[in-house]
C-alpha positions, 0 to 999 in steps of 0.5 A: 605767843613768845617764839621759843627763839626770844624766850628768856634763858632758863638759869642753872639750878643755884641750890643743892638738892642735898645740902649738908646737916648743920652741925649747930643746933637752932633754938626752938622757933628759929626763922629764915627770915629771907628766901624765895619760891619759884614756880613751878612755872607749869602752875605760876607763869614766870613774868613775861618781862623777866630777865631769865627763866628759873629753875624751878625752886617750889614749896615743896622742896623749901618746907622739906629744906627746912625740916632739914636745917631746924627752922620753924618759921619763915619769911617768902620774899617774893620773887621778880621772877614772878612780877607783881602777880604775888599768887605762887607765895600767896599759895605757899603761905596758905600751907603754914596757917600763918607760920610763914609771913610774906614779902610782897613786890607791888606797884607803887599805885597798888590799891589799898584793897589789894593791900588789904587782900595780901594783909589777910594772906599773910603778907607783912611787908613789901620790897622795892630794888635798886640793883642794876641787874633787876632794873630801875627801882621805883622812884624812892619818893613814891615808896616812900609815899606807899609808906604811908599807906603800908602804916594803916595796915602795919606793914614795913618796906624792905630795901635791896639796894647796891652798896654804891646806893647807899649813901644816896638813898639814906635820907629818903629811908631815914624819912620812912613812915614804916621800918625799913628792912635792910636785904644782905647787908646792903650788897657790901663787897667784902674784900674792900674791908670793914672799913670801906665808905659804903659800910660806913654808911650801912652803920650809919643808917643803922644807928636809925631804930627803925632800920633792921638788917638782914644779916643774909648774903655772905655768899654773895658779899665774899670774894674768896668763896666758901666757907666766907671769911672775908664776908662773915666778919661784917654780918658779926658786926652788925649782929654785935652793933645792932643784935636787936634789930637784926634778922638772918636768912639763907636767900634759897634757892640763891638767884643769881648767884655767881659763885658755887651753889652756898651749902644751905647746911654750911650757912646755918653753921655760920651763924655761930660765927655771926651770933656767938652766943646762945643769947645773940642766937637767940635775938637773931633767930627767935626774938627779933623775927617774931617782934617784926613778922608776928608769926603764928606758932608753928606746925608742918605744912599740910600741901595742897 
């Protein structure tokens, strides 16, 4: 056994227990279509390999956050934290009777029984990094040849890749048997401008139709803290660029995160910055996320 001495730090909560109430109104059917469970660690051990120990972040506290802010669907991207073992998602998605669709992280030689199994779970997609905090990426030639596979079963790849990255992986992604989802705006900085090279290259890739975005990560993007004005004006832009094949999340319970804990209600009110019109909202929130996850409709979450 791992001596308590050599045992990963346990993070400081980066969410709050109470956020505010947004002051905007979703439509019925809106998605956060990018967050994340963690633990409890008691019942889903965290990998042995992990960087740190979270704190705990469980389904619970998610589904009663998004009773809170108005949001009926909902996207678990499933954690490093919690290695390739997809079983504490797994779990959560059980809950939702397929309201909840899953991103899975898988080795790239995963069997396609496996694949199969998650599929059945409710799994719609799976997500590889490459950002220096979480370790070497896979080879991107072998995600793209896992691609492959994930087209017989009709899922897509999600990327998390750094702004400095975007430019070299391009044309692997461009040749993509499956969409490519983009995570948080490709890790921009905001403060280098709208017309920095590495946002020039997220546009570019964009004008690909099989590349979505996540307009997530404004808290993560900006270097003036909240409310984001630096970061908020990229999100917009993709949103007015490529509205139809963008999808929008609050990355709770915010791993990682450097800044002060985001105010989940605050983020929700964002949106009407990102999106300004009812029709935007509606394609951001409603439209998009269903062509992409095919959720079931929605009902409260029974526990187990």
């Amino acid at each position: 056994m791992t001596s308590l001495a050599t045992e990963p730090p346990l993070a400081a909560p980066t969410w709050m227990a109470n956020p505010s109430q947004p002051s905007l109104r979703l439509p019925k059917g809106a998605c956060d279509a990018h967050f994340h469970i963690f633990g409890p660690g008691s019942r889903f051990p965290y990998a042995a390999d992990r960087k740190y120990t979270p704190t705990d972040a469980p389904k619970e506290a998610l589904f009663a956050l998004h009773k809170w802010l108005g949001i009926d669907h909902g996207v678990i991207v499933h954690t490093a934290q919690h290695g390739t073992d997809n079983s504490v998602t797994e779990n959560a998605l059980a809950d939702t009777h397929g309201a909840y669709r899953g991103i899975a992280l898988v080795s790239t030689d995963v069997s396609d029984a496996e694949l199969k199994r998650l599929d059945a779970a409710g799994f719609r997609g799976a997500r590889f990094h490459y950002m220096a905090h979480l370790g070497a990426g896979a080879p991107i030639g072998d995600v793209m040849t896992l691609g492959k596979r994930l087209a017989d079963i009709g899922w897509h790849l999600q990327i998390h890749m750094a702004a400095e990255r975007i430019a070299e992986l391009t044309p692997a992604i461009k040749a993509s048997p499956v969409p490519v989802v983009i995570d948080h705006m490709g890790r921009i900085d905001a403060s280098l401008g709208l017309d920095q090279p590495a946002f020039a290259a997220l546009l570019r890739l964009m004008d690909d139709r099989k590349i979505w975005m996540k307009v997530s990560g404004c808290d993560r993007a900006t270097r003036q803290g909240p409310p984001y004005a630096d970061a908020v004006p990229f999100a917009r832009k993709l949103v007015a660029e490529f509205g139809d094949r963008c999808v929008w999340g609050t990355d709770w319970p915010h791993p990682n995160h450097q800044g002060p804990n985001p105010d989940d209600g605050g983020l929700v009110d964002l949106i009407a910055d990102i999106a300004p019109t009812p029709a935007a909202r509606q394609a951001l929130l409603v439209d998009n996320p269903q062509r992409l996850y095919a959720f079931a409709p929605a009902k409260a979450p029974v526990g187990d």
